[in-house]
Each structure stands twice: as structure tokens, then as C-alpha cells.
C-alpha positions as a Python dict, from the first residue, in 0.01 Angstrom:
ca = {
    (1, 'X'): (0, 0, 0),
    (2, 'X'): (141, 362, -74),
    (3, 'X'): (176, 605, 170),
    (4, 'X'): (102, 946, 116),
    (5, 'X'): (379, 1238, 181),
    (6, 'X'): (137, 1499, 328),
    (7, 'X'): (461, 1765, 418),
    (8, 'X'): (501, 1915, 753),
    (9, 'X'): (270, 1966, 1006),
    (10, 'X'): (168, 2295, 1147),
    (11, 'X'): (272, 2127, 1467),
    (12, 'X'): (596, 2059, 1383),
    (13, 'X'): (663, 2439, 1250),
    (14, 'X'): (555, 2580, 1565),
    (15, 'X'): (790, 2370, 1723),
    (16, 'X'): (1076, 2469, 1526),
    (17, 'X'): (934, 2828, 1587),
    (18, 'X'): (939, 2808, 1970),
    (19, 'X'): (1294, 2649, 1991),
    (20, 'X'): (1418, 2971, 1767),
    (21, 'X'): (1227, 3215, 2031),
    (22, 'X'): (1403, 3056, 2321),
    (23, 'X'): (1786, 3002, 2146),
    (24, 'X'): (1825, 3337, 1960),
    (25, 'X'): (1772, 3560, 2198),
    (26, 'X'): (2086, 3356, 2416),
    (27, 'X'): (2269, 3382, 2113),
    (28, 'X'): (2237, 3763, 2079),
    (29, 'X'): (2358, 3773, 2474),
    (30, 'X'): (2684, 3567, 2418),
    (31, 'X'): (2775, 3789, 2136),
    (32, 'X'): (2685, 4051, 2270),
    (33, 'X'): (2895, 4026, 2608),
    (34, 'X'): (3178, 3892, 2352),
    (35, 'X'): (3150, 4235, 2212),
    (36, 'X'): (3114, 4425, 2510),
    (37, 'X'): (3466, 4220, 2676),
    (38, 'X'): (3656, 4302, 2338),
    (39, 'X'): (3572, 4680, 2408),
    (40, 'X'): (3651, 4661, 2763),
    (41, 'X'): (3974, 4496, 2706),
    (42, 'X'): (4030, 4778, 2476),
    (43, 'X'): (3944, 5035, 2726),
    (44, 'X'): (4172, 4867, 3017),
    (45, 'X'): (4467, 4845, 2758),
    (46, 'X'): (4426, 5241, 2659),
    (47, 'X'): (4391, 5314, 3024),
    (48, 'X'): (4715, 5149, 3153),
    (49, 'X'): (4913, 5327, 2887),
    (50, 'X'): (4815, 5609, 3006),
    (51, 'X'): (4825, 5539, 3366),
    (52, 'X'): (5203, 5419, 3256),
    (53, 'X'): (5284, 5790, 3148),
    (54, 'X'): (5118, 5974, 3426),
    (55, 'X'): (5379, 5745, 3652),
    (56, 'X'): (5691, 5840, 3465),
    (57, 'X'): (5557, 6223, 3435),
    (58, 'X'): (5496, 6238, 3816),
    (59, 'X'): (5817, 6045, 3871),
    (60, 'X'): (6045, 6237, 3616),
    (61, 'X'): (5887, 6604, 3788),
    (62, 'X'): (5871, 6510, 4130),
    (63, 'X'): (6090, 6848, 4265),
    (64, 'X'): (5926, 7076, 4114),
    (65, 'X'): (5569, 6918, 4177),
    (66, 'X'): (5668, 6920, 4532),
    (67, 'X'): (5734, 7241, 4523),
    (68, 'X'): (5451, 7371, 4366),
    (69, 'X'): (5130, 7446, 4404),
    (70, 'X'): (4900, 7065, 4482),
    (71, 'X'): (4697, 6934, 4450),
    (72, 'X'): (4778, 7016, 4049),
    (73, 'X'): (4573, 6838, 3732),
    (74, 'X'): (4703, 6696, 3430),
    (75, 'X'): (4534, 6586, 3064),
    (76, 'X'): (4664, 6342, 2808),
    (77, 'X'): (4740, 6706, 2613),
    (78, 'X'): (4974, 6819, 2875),
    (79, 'X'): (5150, 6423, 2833),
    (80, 'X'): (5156, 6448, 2468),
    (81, 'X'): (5313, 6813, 2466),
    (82, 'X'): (5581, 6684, 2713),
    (83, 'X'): (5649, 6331, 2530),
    (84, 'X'): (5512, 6112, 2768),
    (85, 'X'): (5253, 6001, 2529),
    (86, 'X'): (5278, 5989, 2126),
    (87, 'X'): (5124, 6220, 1949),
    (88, 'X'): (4864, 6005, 1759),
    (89, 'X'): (4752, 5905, 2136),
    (90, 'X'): (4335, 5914, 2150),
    (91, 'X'): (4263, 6201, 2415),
    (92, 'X'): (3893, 6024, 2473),
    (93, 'X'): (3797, 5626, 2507),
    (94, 'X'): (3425, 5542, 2502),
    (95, 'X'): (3364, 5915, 2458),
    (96, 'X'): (3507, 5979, 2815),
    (97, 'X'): (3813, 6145, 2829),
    (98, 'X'): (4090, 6130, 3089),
    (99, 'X'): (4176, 6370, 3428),
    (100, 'X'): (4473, 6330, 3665),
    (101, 'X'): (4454, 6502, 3993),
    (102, 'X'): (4818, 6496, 4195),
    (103, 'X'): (4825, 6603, 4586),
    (104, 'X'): (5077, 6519, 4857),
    (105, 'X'): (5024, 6306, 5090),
    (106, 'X'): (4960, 6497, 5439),
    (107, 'X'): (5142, 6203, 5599),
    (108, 'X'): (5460, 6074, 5435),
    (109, 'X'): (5469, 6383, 5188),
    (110, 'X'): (5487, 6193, 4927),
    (111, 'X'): (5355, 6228, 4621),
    (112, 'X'): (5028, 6067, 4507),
    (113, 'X'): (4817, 6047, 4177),
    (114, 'X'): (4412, 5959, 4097),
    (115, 'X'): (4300, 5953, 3783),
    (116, 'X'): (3885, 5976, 3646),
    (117, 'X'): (3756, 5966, 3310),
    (118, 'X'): (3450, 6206, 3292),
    (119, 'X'): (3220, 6286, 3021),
    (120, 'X'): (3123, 6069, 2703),
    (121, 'X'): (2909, 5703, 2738),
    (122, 'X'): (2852, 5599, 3088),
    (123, 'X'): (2963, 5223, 3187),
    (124, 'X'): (2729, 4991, 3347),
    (125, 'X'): (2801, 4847, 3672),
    (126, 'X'): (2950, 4498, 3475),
    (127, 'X'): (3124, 4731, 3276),
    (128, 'X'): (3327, 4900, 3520),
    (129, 'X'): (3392, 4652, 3718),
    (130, 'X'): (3569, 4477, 3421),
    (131, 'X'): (3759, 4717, 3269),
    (132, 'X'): (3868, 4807, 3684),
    (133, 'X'): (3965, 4466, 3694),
    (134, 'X'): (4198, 4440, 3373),
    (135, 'X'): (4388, 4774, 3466),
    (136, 'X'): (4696, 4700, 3599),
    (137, 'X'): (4823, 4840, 3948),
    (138, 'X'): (4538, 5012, 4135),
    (139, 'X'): (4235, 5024, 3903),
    (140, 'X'): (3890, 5135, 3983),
    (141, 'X'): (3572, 5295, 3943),
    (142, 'X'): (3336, 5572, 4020),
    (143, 'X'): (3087, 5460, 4234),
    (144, 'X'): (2720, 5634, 4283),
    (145, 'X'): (2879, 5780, 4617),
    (146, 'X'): (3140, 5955, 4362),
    (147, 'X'): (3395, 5779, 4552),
    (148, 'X'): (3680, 5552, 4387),
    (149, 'X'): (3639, 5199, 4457),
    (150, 'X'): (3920, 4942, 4362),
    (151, 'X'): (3783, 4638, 4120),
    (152, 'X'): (3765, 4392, 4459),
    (153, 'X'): (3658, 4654, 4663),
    (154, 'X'): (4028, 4701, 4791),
    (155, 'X'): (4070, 5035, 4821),
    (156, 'X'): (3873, 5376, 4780),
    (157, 'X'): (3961, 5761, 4770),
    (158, 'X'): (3763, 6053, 4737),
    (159, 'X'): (3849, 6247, 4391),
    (160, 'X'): (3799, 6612, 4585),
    (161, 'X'): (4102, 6580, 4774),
    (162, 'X'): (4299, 6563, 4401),
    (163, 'X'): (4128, 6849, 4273),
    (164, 'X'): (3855, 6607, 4050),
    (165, 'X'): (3550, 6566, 4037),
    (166, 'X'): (3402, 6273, 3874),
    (167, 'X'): (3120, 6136, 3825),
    (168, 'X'): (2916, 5789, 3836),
    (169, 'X'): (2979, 5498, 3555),
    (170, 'X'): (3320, 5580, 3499),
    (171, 'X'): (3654, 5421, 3554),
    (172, 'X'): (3983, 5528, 3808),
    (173, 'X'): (4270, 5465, 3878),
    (174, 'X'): (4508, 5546, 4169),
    (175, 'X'): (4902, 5546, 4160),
    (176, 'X'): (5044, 5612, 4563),
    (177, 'X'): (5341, 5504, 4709),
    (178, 'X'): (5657, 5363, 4514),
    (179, 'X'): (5463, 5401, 4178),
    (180, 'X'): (5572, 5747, 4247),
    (181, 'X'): (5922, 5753, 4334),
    (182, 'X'): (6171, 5842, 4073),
    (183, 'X'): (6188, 5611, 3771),
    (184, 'X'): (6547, 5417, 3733),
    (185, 'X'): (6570, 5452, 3383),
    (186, 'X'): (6848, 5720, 3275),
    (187, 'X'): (6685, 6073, 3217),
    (188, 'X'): (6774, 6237, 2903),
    (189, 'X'): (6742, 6578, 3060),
    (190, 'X'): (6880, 6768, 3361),
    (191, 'X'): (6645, 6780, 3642),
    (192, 'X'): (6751, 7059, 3885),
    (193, 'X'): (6899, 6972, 4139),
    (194, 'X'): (6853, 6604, 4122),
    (195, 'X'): (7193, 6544, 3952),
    (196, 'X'): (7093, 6149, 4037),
    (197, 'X'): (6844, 6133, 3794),
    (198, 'X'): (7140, 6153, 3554),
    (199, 'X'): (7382, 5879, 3672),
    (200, 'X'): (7422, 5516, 3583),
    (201, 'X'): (7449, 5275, 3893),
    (202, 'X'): (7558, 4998, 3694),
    (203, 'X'): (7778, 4926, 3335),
    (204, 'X'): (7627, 4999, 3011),
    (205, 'X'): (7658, 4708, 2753),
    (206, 'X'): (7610, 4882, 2419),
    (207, 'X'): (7632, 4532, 2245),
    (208, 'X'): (7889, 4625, 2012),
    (209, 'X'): (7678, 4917, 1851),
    (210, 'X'): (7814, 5284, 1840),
    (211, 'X'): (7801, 5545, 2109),
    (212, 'X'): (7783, 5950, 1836),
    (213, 'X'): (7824, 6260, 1862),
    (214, 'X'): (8001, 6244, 2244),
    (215, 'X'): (8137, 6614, 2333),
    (216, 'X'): (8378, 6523, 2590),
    (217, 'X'): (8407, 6170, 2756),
    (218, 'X'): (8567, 6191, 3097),
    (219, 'X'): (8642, 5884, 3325),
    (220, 'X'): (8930, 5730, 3533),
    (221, 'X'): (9064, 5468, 3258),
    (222, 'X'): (8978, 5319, 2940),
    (223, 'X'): (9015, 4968, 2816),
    (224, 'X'): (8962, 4904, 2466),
    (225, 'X'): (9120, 4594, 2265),
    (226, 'X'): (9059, 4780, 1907),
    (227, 'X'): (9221, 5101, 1777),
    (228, 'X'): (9200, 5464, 1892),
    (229, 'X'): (9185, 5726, 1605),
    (230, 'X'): (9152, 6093, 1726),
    (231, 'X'): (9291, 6408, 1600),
    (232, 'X'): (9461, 6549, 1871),
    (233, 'X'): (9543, 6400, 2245),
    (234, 'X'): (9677, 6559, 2518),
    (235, 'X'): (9836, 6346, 2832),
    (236, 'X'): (9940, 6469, 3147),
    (237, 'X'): (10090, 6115, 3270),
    (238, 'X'): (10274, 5832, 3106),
    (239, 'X'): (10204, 5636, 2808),
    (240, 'X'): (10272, 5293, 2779),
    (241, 'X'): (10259, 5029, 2487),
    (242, 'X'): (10467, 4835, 2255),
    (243, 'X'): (10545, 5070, 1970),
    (244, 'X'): (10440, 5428, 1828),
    (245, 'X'): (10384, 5488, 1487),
    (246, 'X'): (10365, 5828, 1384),
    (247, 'X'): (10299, 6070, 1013),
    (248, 'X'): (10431, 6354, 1154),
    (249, 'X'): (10764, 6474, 1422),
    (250, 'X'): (10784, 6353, 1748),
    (251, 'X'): (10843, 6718, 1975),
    (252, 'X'): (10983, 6738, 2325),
    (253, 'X'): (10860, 7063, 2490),
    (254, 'X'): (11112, 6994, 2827),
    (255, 'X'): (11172, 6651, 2826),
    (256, 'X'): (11433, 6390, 2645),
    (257, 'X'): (11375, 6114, 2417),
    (258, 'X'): (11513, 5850, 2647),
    (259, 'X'): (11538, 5515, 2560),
    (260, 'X'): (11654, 5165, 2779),
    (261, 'X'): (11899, 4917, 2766),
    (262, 'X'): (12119, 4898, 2424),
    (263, 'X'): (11864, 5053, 2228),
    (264, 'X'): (11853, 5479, 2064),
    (265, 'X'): (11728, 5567, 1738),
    (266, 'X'): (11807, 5426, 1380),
    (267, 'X'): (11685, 5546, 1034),
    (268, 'X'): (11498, 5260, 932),
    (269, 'X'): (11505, 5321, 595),
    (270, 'X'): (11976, 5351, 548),
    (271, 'X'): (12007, 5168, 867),
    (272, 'X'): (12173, 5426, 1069),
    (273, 'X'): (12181, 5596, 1373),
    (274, 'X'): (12298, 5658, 1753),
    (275, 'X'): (12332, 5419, 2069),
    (276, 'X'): (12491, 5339, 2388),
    (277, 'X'): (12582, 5004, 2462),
    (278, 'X'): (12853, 5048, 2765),
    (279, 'X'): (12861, 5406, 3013),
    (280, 'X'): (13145, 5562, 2859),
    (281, 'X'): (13057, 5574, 2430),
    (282, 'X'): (12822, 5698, 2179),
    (283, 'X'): (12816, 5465, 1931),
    (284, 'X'): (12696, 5498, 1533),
    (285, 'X'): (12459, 5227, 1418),
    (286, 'X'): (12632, 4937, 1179),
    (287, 'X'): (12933, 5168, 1214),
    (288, 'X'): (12790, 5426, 1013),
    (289, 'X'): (12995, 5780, 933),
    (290, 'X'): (12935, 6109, 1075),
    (291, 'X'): (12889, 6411, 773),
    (292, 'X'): (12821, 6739, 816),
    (293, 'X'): (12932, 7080, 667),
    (294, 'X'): (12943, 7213, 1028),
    (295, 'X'): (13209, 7188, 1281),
    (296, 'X'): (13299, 6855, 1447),
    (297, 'X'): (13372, 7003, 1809),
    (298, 'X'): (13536, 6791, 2106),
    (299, 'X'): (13760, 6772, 2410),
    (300, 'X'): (14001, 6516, 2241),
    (301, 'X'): (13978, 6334, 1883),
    (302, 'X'): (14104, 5972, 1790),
    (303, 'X'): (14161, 5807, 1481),
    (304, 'X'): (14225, 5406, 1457),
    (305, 'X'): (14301, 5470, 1100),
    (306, 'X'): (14448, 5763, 901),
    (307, 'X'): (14327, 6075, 954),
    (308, 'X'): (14274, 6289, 612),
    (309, 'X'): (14185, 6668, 546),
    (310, 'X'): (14071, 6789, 207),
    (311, 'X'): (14261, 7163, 313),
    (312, 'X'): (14525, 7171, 560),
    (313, 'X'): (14620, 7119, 896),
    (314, 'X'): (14585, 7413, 1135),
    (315, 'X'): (14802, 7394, 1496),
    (316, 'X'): (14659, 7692, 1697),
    (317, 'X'): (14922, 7584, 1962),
    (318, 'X'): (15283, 7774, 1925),
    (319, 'X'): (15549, 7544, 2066),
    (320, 'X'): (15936, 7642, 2124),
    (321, 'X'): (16240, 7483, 1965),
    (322, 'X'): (16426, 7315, 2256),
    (323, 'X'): (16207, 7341, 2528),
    (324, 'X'): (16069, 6994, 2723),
    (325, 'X'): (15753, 6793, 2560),
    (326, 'X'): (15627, 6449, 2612),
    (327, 'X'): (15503, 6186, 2475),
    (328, 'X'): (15771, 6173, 2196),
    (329, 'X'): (15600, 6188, 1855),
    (330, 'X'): (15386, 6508, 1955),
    (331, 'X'): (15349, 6730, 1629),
    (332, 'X'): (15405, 7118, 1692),
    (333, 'X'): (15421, 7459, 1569),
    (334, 'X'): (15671, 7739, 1671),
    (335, 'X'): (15562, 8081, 1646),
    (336, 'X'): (15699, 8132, 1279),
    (337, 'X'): (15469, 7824, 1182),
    (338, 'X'): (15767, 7648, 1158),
    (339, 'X'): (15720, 7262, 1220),
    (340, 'X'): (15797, 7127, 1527),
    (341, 'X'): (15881, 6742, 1639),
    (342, 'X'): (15917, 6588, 2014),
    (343, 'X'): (16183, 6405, 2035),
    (344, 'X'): (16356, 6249, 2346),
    (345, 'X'): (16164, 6464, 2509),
    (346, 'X'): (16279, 6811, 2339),
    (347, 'X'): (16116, 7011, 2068),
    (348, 'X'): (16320, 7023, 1749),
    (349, 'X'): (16283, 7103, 1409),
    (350, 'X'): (16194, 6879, 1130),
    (351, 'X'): (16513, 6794, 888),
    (352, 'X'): (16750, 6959, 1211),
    (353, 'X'): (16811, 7315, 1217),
    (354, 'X'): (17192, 7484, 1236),
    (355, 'X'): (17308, 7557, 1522),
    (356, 'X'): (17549, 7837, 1477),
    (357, 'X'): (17827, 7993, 1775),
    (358, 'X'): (17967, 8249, 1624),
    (359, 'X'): (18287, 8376, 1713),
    (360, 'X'): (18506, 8641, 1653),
    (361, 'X'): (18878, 8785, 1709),
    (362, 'X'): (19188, 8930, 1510),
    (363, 'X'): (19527, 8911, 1575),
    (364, 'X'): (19915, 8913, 1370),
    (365, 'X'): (20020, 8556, 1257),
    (366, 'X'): (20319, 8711, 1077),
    (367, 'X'): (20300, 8663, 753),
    (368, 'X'): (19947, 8508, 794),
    (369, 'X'): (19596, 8643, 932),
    (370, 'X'): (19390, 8413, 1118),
    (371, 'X'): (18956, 8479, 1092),
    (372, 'X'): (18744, 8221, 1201),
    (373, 'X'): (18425, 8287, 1065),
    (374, 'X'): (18197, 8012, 1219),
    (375, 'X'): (18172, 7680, 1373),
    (376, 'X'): (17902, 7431, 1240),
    (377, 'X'): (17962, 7150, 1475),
    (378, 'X'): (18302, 7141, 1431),
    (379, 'X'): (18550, 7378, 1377),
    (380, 'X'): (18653, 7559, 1069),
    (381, 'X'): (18947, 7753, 994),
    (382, 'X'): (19004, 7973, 657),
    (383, 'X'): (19344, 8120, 668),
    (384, 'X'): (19448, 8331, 357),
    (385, 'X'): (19698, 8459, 292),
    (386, 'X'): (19783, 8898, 286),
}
């Protein structure tokens, strides 16, 4: 027998219908708080960066907050003029935009910091509570007391005593203690009087990248195992190292070049120069010669070899024929220019000079005249006849 497909029955649609009615509108809730935590998340994130730069502002200006007029307010314009927040930084989030009241605290006199958003889309109670929640540190809300409640209900301040007012449905957040203290990163500006704020406590590791554009880099010492290259240096102690290699001249305002052991200087490109090797000599390097067209200037003067001139001889020293000299061999002068030689101990001239007595006397021989005219080591006699 055939059955009959009759479709579906009313009953059946209105089933369908019902189960719809009663899902959908579940549906539309779980998307809709999906939503909603996707824009508080948002809202928590944009409020700790700004929480983050109202730290470092209060931290980086805590002198001259302190010794100003509190309790003092502060926008995200005032951070984004001072570079605590970029420029592109949304002043507003849900509509609500952000105030910072900053007072002293009466007690420990230190600085302290709460911060409302006012204005724009009020939050629901949910809402509040989550974005409190997900805001890092101390975050809050407004309750309808318009006083600051923590997320857990762990702390609360009233917004008058900063200088706020806010008001119900929005978020806060409070910064107190050693959130406020002065932030141990390296300040790129002086802070006066707070020298501190600009000095390292530890060593820098630049990681092998560059440090530009120094002025003047002073310090005790300096250990580098790669190459110095500078214009100009100026040392006012020692300098040590294994050699020196310089372009120019090496200058000695008041000092020597002084140099150890065996060692002095040598030309290295003819292999000449000066040293000492024993107390007593100045020695030339690989027995080099000494030229100049100056004047060779000394007490005494020694030749192993010959001795040569290319003019003449000059003895400024006048010596006399016959007086004492010694050592034999001595080389003289007399006051004529005459040369002069020491021997056995007497100065005498070279090739022997006469030595005349002269004598003279008349007298009658007879038939002869005697006349003796001279005597050159011996005796001469010339008689002639009248």
C-alpha cells in the first residue's frame, strides 16, 4: 500500500518556531557580552598606557611638583606636549576622556596620583567593574557615592582631595606610594637639582653598537682591545705600549727622548743611527759615518786609521824649539809656523836646524891672518893669505 507524503505539520513548525524564540535571543547575549569584553579589554589596555605615562611624568617632575602648588591636574594634552605620550595618542575612550589630579600626601609627603575619566558614554556596573579589573596596578571605578572603589573593593579615595571631580559609571585609577618615586631609567634631561636622575648605577653594555656625537668623555681609565683614532690627544701622565707609529715629528717641549737598555734611534730606511751600549761611548749604528758641513767640536779626537783633510792642517798651539815635551812623537808649531817634532823629550825642528856659535877675534900671525868665521859642529878655519 502507498503512503502518502502529506509535508510538515503545522505542529511541527511551531515547534521549530518556539525552539528559535528561546535560542536566539541567548545567542544575541553571548555575542553581545563577547563584544562588550573586546571593548573593555580595549578600554583597560588604553587606560594602563596612560596610567604608565602619568607614573613616569609624576616620577620624572617630582621636585618641582613638590614644590609647587597641589593638588595640580594633568590631561593626556599636557602628556603628549611633554612626550610622555605619542602624538597620535586618542585624548577620549568610550567618549570619556581622561583627568589626573596629583596632591601630597599629608602624611609621608609623598607624592600621590588619581586619575577619572569624565564625560562621554557611561559604563554599566558589569562594565566597570571589568575594565577596573583588567587595569593593571590600582584600578577602579566611580561609584554612585562619587567615591573611587578598587575592582575587589580594595581600596577607595575621594576624587575632591585631588582636585577632580568625577562622576558615576566611569573608571579610576590610583598610583600612591613607590609608583611614584623616581623612575630608574636614565633621564635624558637635567632635572635641577637632582643630579641622580642623571647617573648610571651599573655598566652599560652597548652590544657592540656605536656610542655618536660624544662632546667630551671623561672617566678614570679606558680599556679598549681595538684602535684609537683621534685628531689630537693631550696626556698629562705616562704612556705605555709596545710601539708608536707616527705621520708627523715627534716634539719634546722639556723633556728627552730616552730610551733603555742597548737601544737609541736608527733610520729605518739607510740603517743608521745613535746608541749606547757600555757608560762611557756613543756609538753609530752598523758603524755608520758622521757628515756634516758644520764643525765637528770635542775635548780630544782619535783616529784608529788615518786621519785625512781635504785643506790643511791648522796647529793653533805655538810650541818652542828646545824646550821639554812628552810623549815623543807630539806634532808642533813654533811661532813662525815652523814645524815642530818631540823628540827624546825636546822640541826640534823637522830635517835639524843649524846651530850656529859664532865667534870672533883678530890678531898678527906674521906673515898670515887668522879669521874664524863660524863653527858648524866642528871647527873651521880659513886662513888666507895677505
Amino acid at each position: 500500500m502507498k503512503k502518502t507524503d502529506k509535508g510538515v505539520s503545522l505542529l511541527e513548525v511551531l515547534l521549530v518556531i518556539g525552539i528559535m524564540v528561546m535560542v536566539i535571543p541567548k545567542v544575541y547575549e553571548n555575542i553581545e557580552n563577547h563584544l562588550n569584553n573586546v571593548r573593555w579589554q580595549n578600554a583597560a589596555e588604553h587606560a594602563n598606557t596612560y596610567n604608565t605615562a602619568v607614573r613616569n611624568y609624576v616620577a620624572d617632575n617630582a621636585s618641582t611638583l613638590l614644590a609647587g602648588s597641589l593638588p595640580k591636574t594633568i590631561t593626556p594634552a599636557t602628556l603628549i606636549q611633554k612626550g610622555y605620550l605619542k602624538s597620535g595618542f586618542s585624548e577620549s575612550n568610550f567618549g570619556q576622556s581622561y583627568i589626573t589630579g596629583i596632591a601630597k600626601n599629608s602624611k609621608t609627603s609623598r607624592l600621590e596620583a588619581l586619575t577619572c575619566s569624565n564625560g562621554g558614554q557611561s559604563l554599566s556596573e558589569a562594565g566597570m567593574r571589568s575594565v577596573a579589573s583588567m587595569i593593571e596596578g590600582l584600578g577602579g571605578y566611580i561609584n554612585s557615592s562619587k567615591q573611587a572603589i578598587g575592582a575587589g573593593g580594595g581600596w577607595s579615595d575621594t576624587p575632591s582631595n585631588y582636585g577632580l571631580n568625577c562622576a558615576t559609571g566611569h573608571i579610576a585609577m590610583a598610583l600612591v606610594g613607590a609608583d611614584l618615586q623616581e623612575s630608574d631609567r636614565l633621564y635624558r634631561y637635567s632635572i635641577t637639582n637632582r643630579p641622580d636622575l642623571n647617573r648610571m648605577h651599573t655598566a652599560i653594555d652597548m652590544n657592540s653598537n656605536n656610542l655618536n656625537n660624544v662632546g667630551t668623555l671623561n672617566g678614570n681609565a679606558a680599556a679598549l682591545s681595538g684602535d684609537i683614532s683621534a685628531r689630537n690627544g693631550t696626556f698629562s701622565g705616562a704612556i705605555s705600549g709596545n710601539t708608536a707609529t707616527t705621520n708627523g715629528d715627534i716634539t719634546s717641549n722639556n723633556g728627552w727622548l730616552v730610551t733603555k737598555n742597548s737601544k737609541g734611534w736608527m733610520n729605518s730606511t739607510y740603517g743608521g743611527g745613535w746608541y749606547m751600549s757600555d757608560s762611557s761611548w756613543l756609538r753609530s749604528v752598523n758603524n755608520k759615518g758622521i757628515y756634516t758641513g758644520g764643525q765637528v767640536k770635542g775635548g780630544t779626537v782619535r783616529a784608529d786609521g788615518r786621519l785625512y783633510t781635504g785643506e790643511y792642517l791648522q796647529l793653533e798651539k805655538t810650541a818652542t824649539a828646545g824646550a821639554s815635551c812628552s810623549p815623543n812623537g807630539l806634532v808642533g808649531r813654533d811661532s813662525t809656523g815652523a814645524i815642530l817634532s818631540c823628540q827624546s823629550g825636546v822640541w826640534r825642528a823637522l830635517g835639524g836646524k843649524l846651530k850656529v856659535t859664532q865667534l870672533s877675534s883678530t890678531g898678527y900671525l906674521g906673515q898670515f891672518d887668522f879669521c874664524a868665521i863660524a863653527r858648524m859642529e866642528m871647527l873651521r878655519i880659513l886662513i888666507t893669505a895677505r
